[in-house]
C-alpha positions in Angstrom: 0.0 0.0 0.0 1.2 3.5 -0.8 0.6 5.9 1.9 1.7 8.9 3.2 1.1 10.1 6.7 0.0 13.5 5.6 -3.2 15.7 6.8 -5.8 13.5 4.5 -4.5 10.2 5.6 -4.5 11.5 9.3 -7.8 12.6 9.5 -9.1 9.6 7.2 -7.1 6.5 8.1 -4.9 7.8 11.5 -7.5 9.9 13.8 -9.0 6.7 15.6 -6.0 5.0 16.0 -4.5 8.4 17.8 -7.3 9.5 20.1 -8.0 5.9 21.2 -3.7 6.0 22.2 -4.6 9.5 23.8 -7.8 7.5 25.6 -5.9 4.9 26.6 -3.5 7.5 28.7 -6.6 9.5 30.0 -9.1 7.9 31.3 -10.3 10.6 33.3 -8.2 14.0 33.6 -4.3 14.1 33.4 -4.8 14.9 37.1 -1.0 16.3 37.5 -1.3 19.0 34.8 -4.5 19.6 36.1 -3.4 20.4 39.2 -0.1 22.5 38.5 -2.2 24.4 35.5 -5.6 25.3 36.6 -6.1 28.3 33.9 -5.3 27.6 30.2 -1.8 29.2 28.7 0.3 29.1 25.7 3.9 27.6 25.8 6.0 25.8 23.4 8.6 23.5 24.1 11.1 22.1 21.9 11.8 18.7 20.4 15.3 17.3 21.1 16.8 14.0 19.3 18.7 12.3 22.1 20.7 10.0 19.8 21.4 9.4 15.8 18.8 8.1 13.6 16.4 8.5 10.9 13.4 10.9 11.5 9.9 9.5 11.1 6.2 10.6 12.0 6.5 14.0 12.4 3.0 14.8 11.2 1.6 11.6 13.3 3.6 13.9 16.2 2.1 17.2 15.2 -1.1 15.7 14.8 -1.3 14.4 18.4 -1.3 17.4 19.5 -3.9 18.8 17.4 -6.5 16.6 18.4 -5.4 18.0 22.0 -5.6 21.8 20.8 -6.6 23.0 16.9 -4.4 26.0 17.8 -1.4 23.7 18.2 1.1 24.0 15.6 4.7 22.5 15.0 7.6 24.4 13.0 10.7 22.2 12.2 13.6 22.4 9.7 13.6 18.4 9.0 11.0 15.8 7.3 10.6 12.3 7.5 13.6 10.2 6.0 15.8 12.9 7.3 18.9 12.0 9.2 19.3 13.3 12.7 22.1 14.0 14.9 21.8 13.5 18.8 21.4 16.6 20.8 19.9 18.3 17.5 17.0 20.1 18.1 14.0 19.4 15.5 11.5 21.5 16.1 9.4 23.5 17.9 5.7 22.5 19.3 3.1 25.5 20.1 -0.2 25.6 22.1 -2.1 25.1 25.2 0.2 24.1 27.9 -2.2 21.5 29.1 -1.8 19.7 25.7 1.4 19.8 25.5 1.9 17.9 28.9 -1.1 15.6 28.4 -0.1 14.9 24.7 3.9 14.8 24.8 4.1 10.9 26.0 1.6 9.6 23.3 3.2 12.0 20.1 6.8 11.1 21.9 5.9 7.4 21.7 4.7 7.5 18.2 7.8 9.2 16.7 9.9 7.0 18.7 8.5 4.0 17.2 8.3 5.4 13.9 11.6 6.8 13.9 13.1 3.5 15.3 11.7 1.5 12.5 12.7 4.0 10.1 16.1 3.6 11.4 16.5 0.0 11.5 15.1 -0.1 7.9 17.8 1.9 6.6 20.4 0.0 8.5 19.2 -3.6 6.2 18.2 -1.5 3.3 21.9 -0.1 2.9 23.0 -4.3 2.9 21.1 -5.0 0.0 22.2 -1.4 -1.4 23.5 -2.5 -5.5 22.0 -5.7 -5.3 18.5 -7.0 -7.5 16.8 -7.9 -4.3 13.8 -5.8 -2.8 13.5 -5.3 1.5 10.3 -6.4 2.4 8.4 -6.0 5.8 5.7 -8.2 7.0 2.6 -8.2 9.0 4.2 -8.8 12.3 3.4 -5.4 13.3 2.0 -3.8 16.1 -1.9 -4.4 16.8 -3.3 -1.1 15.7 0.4 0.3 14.8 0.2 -1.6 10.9 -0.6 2.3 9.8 2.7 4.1 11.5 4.8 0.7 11.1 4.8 -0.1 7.5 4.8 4.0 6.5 8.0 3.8 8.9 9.4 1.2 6.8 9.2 2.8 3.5 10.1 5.6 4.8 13.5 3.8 6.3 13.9 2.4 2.6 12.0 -1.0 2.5 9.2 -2.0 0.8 6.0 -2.9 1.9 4.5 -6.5 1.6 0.6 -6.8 1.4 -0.8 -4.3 4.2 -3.5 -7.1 5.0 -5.2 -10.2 4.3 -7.1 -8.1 1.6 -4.4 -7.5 -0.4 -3.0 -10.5 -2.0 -3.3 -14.1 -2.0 -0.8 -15.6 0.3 -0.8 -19.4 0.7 1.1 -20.9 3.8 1.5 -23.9 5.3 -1.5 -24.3 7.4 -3.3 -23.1 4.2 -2.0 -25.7 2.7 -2.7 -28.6 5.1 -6.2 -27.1 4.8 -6.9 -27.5 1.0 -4.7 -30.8 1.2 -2.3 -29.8 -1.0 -0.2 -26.7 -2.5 -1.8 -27.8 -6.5 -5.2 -28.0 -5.0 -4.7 -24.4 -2.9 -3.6 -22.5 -6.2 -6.5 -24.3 -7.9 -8.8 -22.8 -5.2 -7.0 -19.3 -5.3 -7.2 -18.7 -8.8 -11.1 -20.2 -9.1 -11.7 -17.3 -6.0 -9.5 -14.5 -6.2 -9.9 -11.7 -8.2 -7.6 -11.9 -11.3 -5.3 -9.3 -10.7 -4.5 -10.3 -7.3 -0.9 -12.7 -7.4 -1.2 -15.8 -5.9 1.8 -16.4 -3.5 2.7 -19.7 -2.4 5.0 -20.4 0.9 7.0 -23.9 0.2 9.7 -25.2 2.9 11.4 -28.3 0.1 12.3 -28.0 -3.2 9.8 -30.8 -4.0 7.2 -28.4 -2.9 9.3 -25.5 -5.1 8.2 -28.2 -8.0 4.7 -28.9 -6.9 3.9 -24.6 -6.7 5.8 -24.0 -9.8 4.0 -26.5 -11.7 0.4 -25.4 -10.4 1.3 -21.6 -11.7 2.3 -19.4 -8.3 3.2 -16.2 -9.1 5.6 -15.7 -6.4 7.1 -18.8 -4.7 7.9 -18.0 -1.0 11.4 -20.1 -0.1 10.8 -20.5 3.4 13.8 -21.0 6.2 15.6 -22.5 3.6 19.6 -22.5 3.8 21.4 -20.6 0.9 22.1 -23.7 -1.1 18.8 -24.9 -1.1 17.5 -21.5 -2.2 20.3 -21.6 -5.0 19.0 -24.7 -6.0 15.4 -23.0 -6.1 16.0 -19.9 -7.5 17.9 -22.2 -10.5 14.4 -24.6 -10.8 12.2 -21.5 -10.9 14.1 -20.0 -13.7 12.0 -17.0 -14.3 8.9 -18.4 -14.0 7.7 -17.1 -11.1 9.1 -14.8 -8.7 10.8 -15.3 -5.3 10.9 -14.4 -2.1 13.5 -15.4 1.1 11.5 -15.9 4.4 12.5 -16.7 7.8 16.1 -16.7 10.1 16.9 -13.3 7.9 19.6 -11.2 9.9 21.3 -8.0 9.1 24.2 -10.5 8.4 23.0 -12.8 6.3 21.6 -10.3 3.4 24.5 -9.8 1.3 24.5 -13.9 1.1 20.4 -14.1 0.3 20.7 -11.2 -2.3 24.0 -13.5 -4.1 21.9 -16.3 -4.4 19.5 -14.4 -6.7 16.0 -13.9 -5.0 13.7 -10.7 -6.1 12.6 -10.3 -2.7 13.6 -10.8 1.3 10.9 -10.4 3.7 12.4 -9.6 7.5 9.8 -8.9 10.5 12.3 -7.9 12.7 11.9 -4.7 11.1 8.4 -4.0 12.9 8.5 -6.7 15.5 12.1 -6.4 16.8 13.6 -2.5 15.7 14.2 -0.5 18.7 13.1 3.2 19.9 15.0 6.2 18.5 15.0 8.3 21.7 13.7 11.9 21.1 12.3 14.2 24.2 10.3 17.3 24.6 12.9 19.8 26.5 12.3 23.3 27.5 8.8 23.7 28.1 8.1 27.4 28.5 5.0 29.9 28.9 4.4 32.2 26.3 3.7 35.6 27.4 
């Protein structure tokens, strides 16, 4: 899915998913500011990177605060993809004090996320950097976070896999133990799918390579297979279908997956496993 977290998307797509994070953290009042602020006032306080990485969810950050306080506004001199330096300060966030302290941990934890994602994206993207193979993502993502995670991900370099079940046909195991076998689950797929949707098959043997090949799989998932045994498939495909590596891919191993000839590599560590970039709110200040 092509996306981009811009005012549209927010409001369309994004605007559930944020005030229900915002919900989650009030359930009541945010008794503290409540209680430290009891009239309204401007402030602004600035937005500090507190080590190096790549920028992401800037707008998702802004927009946080909007749904706090319309007046809110955010003024910075980066955009997502952006590389940051730690200590460098990214911009500046205006509007009710009492937004600002009652938003800051939700639109922190969203561009932290984002950002790290972003980050470790680039990191595996810049492996595969001259090579004919395409970073993929997955959908091992964070319930409710599939939005922010996979725009992370493109935005850190990679590309993104189908955004849901909707999207494409993607056989697996289990699908096949269902249909009783991997002819008779492309038979099934292609009588029931639409016909522009590809029909991907998952296969953990080269007999089953064979066997999905034969029955006319568009893309051939090679699944936890060792780099030999992917050679060996990539050589029996010939063409004929596209693949994909799946499963035990490190940052280490993608310079030996992209030799054997693959199109694409699918990694979910890049939503399920990437850690926080730490950024902060810092100098929170009344305007006067």
């Amino acid at each position: 899915m092509n996306f981009m977290i811009n005012g549209v998307t927010l409001k369309v797509n994004a605007d559930t998913y944020i005030l229900s994070a915002l919900q989650e953290d009030i359930t009541g009042e945010d008794v503290t500011t409540n209680a430290i602020m009891p009239e309204p006032k401007a402030g602004r306080a600035d937005l500090i990177c507190k080590q190096d990485g790549v920028i992401c969810g800037l707008d998702v950050f802004a927009r946080t605060f909007f749904l706090l306080d319309e007046k809110s506004h955010f003024e910075t001199t980066v955009k997502d993809g952006d590389f940051v330096k730690k200590g460098q300060v990214i911009g500046v966030i205006y509007g009710n004090i009492h937004a600002l302290l009652t938003g800051e941990r939700t639109a922190l934890n969203y561009l932290q996320r984002m950002s790290g994602i972003a980050t470790f994206t680039r990191s595996l993207a810049d492996e595969l950097e001259g090579t004919n193979t395409t970073l993929l993502d997955t959908r091992k993502t964070t319930p409710n976070m599939r939005l922010f995670e996979k725009y992370a991900v493109k935005i850190g370099g990679g590309t993104n896999h189908r955004y849901n079940l909707t999207d494409g046909v993607l056989i697996k195991d289990n699908h096949i133990g269902a249909a009783g076998s991997i002819t008779k689950a492309v038979q099934l797929a292609k009588a029931y799918a639409p016909f522009v949707r590809k029909i991907e098959v998952e296969v953990e043997t080269l007999e089953q390579t064979d066997e999905a090949l034969a029955a006319g799989a568009d893309i051939i998932m090679l699944d936890n297979m060792d780099n030999d045994t992917m050679r060996e498939a990539v050589r029996r495909i010939n063409g004929k279908a596209q693949t994909e590596c799946s499963g035990n891919v490190t940052k280490e191993r993608l310079r030996e997956i992209a030799a054997v000839g693959v199109d694409f590599v699918s990694v979910g560590a890049l939503t399920h496993s990437a850690p926080i970039m730490d950024v902060s709110l810092k100098n929170l200040a009344p305007i006067e």
